[in-house]
ZATITOR-803743 format. One record per residue: residue in one letter; z, x, y of N, C-alpha, C in turn. Coordinates in steps of 0.001 Angstrom, whole numbers, plus 500000, padded with zeros to 6 digits. Example, Ala and Ser with C-alpha at 12.3 -4.5 7.8 and 13.67 -1.06 7.14 Angstrom:
# ZATITOR-803743
  r      nw      nu      nv     caw     cau     cav      cw      cu      cv
  A  507800  513190  494310  507800  512300  495500  507800  513200  496700
  S  507080  512850  497750  507140  513670  498940  507870  512900  500030
# end
This chain:
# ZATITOR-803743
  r      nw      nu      nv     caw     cau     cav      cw      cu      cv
  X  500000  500833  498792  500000  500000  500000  500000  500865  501254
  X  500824  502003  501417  500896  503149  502403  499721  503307  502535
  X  499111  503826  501717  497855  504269  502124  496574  503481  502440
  X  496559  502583  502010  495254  501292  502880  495847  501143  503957
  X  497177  501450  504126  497123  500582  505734  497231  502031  506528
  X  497238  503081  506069  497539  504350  506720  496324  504765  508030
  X  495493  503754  507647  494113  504060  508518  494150  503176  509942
  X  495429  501855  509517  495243  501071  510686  495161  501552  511813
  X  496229  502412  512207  496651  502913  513614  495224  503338  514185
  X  494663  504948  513561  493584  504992  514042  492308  504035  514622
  X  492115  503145  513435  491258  502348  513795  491756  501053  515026
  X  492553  500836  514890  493556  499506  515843  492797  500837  517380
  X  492950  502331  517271  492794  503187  518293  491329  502955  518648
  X  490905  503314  517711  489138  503299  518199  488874  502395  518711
  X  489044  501235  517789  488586  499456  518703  489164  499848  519864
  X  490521  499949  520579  490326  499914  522112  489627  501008  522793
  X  489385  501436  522051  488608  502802  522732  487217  502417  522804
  X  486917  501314  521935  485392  500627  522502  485717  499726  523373
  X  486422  499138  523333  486270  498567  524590  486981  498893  526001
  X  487624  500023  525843  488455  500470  527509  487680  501778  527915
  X  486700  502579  526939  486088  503876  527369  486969  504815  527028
  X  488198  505165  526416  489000  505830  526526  489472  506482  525543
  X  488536  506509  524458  488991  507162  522748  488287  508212  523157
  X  487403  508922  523935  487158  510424  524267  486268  510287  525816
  X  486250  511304  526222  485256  512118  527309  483816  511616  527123
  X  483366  510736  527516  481737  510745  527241  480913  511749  527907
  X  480284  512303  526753  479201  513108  527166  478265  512912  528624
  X  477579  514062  529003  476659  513844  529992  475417  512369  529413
  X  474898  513169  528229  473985  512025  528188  474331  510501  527588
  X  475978  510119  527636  476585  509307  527311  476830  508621  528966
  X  477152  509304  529464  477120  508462  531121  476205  508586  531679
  X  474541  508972  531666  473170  508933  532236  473133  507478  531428
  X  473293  507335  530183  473063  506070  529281  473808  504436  530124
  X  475171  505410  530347  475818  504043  531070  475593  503581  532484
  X  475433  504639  532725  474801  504576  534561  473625  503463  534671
  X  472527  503949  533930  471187  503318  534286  471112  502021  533251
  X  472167  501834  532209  472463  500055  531943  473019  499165  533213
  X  473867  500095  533600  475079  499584  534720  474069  499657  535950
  X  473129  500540  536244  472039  500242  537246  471110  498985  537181
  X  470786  499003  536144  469692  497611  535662  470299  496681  535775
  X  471488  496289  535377  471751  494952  535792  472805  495263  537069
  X  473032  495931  537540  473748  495457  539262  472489  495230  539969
  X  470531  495505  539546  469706  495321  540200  469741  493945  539965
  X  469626  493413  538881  469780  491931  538665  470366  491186  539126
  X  471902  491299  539221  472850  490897  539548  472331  490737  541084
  X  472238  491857  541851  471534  491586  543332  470789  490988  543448
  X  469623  490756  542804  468410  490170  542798  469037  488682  543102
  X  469461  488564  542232  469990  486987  541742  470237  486569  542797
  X  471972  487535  542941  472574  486870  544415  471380  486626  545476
  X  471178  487415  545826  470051  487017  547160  469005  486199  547175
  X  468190  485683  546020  467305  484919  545598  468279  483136  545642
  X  469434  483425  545119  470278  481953  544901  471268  481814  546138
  X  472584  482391  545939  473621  482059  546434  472767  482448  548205
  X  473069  483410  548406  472698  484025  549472  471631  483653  550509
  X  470512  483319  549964  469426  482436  550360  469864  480777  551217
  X  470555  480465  549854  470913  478724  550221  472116  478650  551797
  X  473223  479773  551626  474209  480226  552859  473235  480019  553888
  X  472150  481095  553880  471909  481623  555344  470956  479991  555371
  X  470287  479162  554766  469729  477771  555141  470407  476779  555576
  X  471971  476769  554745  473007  475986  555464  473435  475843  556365
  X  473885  477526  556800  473772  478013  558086  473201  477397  559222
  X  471456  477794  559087  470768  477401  560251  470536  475710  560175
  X  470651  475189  559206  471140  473160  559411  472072  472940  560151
  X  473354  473502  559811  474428  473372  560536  474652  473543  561784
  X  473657  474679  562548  473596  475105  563758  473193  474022  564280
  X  471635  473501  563782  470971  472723  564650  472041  471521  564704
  X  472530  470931  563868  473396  470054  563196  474612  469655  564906
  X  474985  471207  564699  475632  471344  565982  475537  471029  567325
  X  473997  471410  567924  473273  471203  568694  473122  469897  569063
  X  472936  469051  568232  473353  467363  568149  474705  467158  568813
  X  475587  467345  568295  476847  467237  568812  477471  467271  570002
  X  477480  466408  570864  477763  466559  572202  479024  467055  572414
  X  479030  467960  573475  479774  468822  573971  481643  468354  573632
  X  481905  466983  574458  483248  466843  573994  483646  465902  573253
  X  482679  465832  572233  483096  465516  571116  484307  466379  569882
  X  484826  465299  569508  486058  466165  568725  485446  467152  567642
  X  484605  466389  566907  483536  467585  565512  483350  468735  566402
  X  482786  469020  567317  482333  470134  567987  482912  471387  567427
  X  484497  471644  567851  485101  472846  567653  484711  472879  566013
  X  485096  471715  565039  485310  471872  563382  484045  472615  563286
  X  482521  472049  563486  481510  472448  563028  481171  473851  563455
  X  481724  474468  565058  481795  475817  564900  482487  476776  564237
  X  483930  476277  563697  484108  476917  563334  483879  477110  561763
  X  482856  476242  560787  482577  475868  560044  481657  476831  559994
  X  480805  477123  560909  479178  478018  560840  479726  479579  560864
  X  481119  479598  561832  481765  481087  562300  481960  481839  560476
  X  482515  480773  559691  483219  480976  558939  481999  481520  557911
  X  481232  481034  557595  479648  480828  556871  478823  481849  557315
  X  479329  482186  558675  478324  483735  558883  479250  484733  558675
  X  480736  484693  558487  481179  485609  558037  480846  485633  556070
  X  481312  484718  555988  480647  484804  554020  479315  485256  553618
  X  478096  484880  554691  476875  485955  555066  477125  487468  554786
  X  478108  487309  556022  477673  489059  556287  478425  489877  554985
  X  479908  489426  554528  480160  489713  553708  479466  489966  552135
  X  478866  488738  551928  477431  488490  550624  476429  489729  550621
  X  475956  490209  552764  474698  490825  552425  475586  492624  552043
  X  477097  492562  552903  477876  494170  552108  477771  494271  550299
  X  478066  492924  550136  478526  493056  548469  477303  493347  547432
  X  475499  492735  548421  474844  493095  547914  474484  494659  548084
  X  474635  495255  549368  474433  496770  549584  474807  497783  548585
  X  476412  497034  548240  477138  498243  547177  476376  497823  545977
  X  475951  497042  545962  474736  496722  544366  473982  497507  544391
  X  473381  497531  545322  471457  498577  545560  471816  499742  545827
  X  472840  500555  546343  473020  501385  546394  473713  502505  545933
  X  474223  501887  544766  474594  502554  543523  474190  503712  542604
  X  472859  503594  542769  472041  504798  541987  471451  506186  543262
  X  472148  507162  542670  472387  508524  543541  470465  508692  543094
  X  469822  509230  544798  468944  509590  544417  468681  511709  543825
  X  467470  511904  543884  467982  512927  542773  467617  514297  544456
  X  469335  514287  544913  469325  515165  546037  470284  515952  546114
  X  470748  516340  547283  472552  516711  547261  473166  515384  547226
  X  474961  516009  547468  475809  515265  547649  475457  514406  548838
  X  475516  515720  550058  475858  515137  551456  474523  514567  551864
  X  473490  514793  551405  472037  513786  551983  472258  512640  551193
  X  472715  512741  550169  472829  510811  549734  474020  510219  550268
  X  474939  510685  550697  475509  509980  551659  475251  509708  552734
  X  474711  510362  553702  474009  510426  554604  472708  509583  554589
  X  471859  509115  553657  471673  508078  552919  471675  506943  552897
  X  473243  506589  552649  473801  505635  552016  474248  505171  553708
  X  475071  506345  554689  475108  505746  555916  473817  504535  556554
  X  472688  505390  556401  471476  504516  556804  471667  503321  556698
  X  471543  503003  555652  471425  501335  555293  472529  501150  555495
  X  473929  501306  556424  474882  500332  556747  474344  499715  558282
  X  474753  498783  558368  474538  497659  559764  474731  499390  560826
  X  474356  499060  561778  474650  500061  563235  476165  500387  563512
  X  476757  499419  563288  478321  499397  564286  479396  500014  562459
  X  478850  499736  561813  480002  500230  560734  479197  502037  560488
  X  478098  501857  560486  477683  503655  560592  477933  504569  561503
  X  478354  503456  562893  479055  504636  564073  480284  505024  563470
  X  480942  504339  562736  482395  504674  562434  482410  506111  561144
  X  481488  506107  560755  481389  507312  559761  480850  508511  559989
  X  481385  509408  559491  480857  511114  559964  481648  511752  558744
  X  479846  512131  558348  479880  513068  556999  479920  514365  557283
  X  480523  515375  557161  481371  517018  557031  481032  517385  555786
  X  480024  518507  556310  479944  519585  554834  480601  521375  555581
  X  481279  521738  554289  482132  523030  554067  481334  523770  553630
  X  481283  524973  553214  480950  525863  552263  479489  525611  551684
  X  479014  526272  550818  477462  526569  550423  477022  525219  549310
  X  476786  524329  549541  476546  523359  547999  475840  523716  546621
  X  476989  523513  545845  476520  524014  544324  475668  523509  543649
  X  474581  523803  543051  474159  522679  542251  474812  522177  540899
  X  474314  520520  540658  475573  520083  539858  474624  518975  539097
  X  474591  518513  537588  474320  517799  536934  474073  516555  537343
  X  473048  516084  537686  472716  514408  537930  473540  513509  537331
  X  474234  513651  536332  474859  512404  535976  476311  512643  536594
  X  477232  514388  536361  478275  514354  537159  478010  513774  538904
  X  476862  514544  539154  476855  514376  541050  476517  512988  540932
  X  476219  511425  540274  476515  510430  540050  477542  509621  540254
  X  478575  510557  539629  479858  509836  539401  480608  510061  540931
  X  480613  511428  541125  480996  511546  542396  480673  510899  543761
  X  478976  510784  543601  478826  509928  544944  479234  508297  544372
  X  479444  507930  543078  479839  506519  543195  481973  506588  543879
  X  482366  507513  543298  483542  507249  543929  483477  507634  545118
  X  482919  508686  546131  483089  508559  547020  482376  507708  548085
  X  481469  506641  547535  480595  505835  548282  481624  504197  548328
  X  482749  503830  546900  483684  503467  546764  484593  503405  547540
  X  485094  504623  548007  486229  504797  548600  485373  504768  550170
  X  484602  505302  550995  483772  504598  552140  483776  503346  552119
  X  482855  502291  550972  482926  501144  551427  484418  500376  551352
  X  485988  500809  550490  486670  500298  551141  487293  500199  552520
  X  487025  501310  553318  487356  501811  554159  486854  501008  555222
  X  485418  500711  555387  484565  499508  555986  484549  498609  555680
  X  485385  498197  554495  485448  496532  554342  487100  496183  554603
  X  487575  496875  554487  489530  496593  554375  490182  497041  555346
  X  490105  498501  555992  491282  499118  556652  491229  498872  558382
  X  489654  498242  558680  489733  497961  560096  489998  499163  560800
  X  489714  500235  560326  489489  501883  560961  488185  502326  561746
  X  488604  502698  562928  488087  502738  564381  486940  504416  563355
  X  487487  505051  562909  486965  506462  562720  487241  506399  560892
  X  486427  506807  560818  486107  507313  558832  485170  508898  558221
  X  485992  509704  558016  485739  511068  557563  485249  510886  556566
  X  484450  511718  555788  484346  511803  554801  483814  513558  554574
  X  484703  514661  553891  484252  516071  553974  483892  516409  552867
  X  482935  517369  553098  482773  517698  551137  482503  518918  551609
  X  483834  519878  550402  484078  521301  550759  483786  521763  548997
  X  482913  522460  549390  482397  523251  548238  483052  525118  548387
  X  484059  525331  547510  483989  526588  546964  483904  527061  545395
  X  484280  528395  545102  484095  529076  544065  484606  528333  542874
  X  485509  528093  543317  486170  527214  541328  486323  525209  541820
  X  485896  525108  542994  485409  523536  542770  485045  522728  544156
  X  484951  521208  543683  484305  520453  545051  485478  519780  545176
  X  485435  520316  546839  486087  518842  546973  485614  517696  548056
  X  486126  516850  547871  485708  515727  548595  486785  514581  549248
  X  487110  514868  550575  488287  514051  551249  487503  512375  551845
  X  488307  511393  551855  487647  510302  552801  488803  509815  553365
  X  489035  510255  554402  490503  509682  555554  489546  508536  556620
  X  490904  507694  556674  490399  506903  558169  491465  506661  558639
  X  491364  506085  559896  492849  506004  560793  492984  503986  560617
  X  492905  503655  559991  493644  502530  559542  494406  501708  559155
  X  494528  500633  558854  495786  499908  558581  496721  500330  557266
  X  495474  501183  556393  496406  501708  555272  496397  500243  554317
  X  497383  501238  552978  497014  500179  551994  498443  500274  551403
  X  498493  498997  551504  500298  498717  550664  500830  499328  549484
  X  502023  500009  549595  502375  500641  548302  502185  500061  546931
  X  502764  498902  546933  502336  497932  545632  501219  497974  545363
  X  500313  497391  546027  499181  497653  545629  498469  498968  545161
  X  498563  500079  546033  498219  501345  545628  498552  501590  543954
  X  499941  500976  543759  499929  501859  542540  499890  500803  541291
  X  499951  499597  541428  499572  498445  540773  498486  498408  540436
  X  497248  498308  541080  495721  498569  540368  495687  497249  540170
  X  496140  496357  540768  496106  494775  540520  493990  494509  540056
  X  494262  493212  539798  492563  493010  539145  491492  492599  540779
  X  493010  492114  540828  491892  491853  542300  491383  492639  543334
  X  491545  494078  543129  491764  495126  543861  491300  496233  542746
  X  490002  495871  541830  489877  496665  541019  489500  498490  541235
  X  488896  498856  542350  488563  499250  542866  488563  500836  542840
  X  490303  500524  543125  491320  501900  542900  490925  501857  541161
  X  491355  501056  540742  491026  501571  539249  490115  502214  538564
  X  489015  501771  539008  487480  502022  538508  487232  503105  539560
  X  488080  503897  540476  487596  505032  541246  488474  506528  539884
  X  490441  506159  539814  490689  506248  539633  489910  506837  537694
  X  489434  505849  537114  488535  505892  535596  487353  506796  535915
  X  486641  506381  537033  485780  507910  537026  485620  509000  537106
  X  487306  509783  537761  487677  510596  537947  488061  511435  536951
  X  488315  510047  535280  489247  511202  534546  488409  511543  533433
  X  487113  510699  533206  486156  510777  532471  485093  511988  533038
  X  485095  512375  533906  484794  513828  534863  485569  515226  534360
  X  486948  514581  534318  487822  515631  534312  488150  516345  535607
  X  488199  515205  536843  488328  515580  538044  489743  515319  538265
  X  490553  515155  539458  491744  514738  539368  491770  513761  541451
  X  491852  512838  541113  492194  512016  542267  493165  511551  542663
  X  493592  511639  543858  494650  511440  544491  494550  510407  545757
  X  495465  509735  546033  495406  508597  547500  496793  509049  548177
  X  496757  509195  549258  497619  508816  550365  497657  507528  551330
  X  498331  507201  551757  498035  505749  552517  499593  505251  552176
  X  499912  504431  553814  501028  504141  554241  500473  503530  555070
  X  501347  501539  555422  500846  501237  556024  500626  501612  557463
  X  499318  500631  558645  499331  501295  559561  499184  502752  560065
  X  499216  503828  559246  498720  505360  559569  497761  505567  558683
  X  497014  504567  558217  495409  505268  557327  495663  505553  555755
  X  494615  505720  555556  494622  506390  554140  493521  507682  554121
  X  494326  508383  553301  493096  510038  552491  493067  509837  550971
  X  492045  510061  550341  491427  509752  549135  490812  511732  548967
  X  491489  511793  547687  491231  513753  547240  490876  513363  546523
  X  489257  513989  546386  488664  514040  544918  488246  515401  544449
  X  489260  515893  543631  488714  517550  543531  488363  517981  542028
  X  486598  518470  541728  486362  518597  540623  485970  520381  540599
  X  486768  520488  539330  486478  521556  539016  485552  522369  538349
  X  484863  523766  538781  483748  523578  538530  483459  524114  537181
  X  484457  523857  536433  484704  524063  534496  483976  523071  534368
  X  484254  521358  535037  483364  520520  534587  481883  520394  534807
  X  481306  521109  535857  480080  520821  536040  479522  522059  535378
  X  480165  522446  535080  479485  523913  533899  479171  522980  532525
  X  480072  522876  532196  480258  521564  530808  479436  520219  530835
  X  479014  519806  532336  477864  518551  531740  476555  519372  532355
  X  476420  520684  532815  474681  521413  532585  474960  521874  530970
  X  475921  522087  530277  475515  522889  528578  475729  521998  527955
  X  475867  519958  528093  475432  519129  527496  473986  519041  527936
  X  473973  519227  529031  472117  518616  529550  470887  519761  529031
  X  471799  520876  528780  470949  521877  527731  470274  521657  526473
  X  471513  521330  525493  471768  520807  525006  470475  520126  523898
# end
């Protein structure tokens, strides 16, 4: 009897390890594999949104306006229906961010700091004044699927920064030396609640899934943040790992 069941543990291990990512290190050409599944359908996924949900908003929208326009001045509806449309162009603008971080997911095949630089482009005017990308030291070259992972967490940790902290100024440095990269993203913002920081709540997946890319790298990430004085986000990879996913890509 010991011994038929002697296998459970392991296996009870593996099953969550298919489904949490976490029974080993995936290879380089194990995360090029997951990337460009996870690319294909966040294209979909965008597609969709903007073809359905997104589409029908911004038509409601402009009914409602005209809708408005009807509405004589001191009439009581007046204020409701503006603030009905206020509310509807904020769920807009929000819809067309949530589609951005969709499409812009896949690192094109450059440096670090030009695909961020990049990625600034396509933000609206007034949230790209708030960002300024800083390069250090000489840039290494580094495996397409690691320099992947990196610009997804640090494109992550930017767009929370522009969607949450209401920060006037947003850094983002990438200091390249001899034994690794690093990569800071500070802003002078409202900061992010202790609970939350270290909770990883679902609704706030964010930190988590920055946090999971970091360790499947073999990088090590760190947050600071207190409310009201901002937050800094350390992402420092060492360059043992990007040695280790070019002699998988050899390989």
């Amino acid at each position: 009897m010991e011994r038929q069941t002697a296998g459970i543990p392991q296996l009870a291990k593996q099953i969550r390890g298919y489904f949490t990512g976490h029974d080993h290190h995936p290879s380089t050409g194990e995360l090029f594999l997951r990337q460009e599944e996870r690319r294909l359908e966040r294209t979909r996924i965008a597609r969709e949104l903007h073809d359905t949900l997104l589409q029908g908003l911004l038509s409601a929208s402009m009914q409602l306006q005209v809708a408005e326009g009807w509405v004589p001045p001191d009439s009581p509806a007046k204020p409701l229906l503006s603030r009905v449309r206020k509310l509807m162009g904020k769920g807009i603008a929000e819809g067309r961010a949530a589609l951005q971080g969709l499409r812009s997911a896949e690192i094109p095949s450059t440096t670090l700091d030009q695909a961020l630089a990049d990625f600034c482009d396509e933000l609206p005017p007034a949230d790209a004044a708030r960002v300024r990308i800083a390069k250090m030291g000489r840039p290494k070259p580094l495996d397409p699927a690691l320099l992947h992972q990196i610009y997804l967490i640090t494109r992550e940790a930017l767009l929370n920064s522009l969607r949450h902290s209401h920060a006037k100024k947003i850094e983002a440095e990438l200091e390249y030396s001899p034994r690794k990269l690093r990569v800071v993203v500070r802003d002078n913002g409202t900061g992010i609640d202790p609970q939350l920081l270290h909770s990883g709540r679902k609704s706030h997946w964010g930190l988590t899934v920055m946090r999971e890319r970091a360790a499947n790298i073999g990088a090590h990430l760190r947050i600071w943040s207190k409310p009201k004085t901002g937050t800094e986000l350390e992402l420092s990879v060492p360059l043992a790992a990007a040695k280790a996913a070019d002699g998988h890509s050899a390989r």
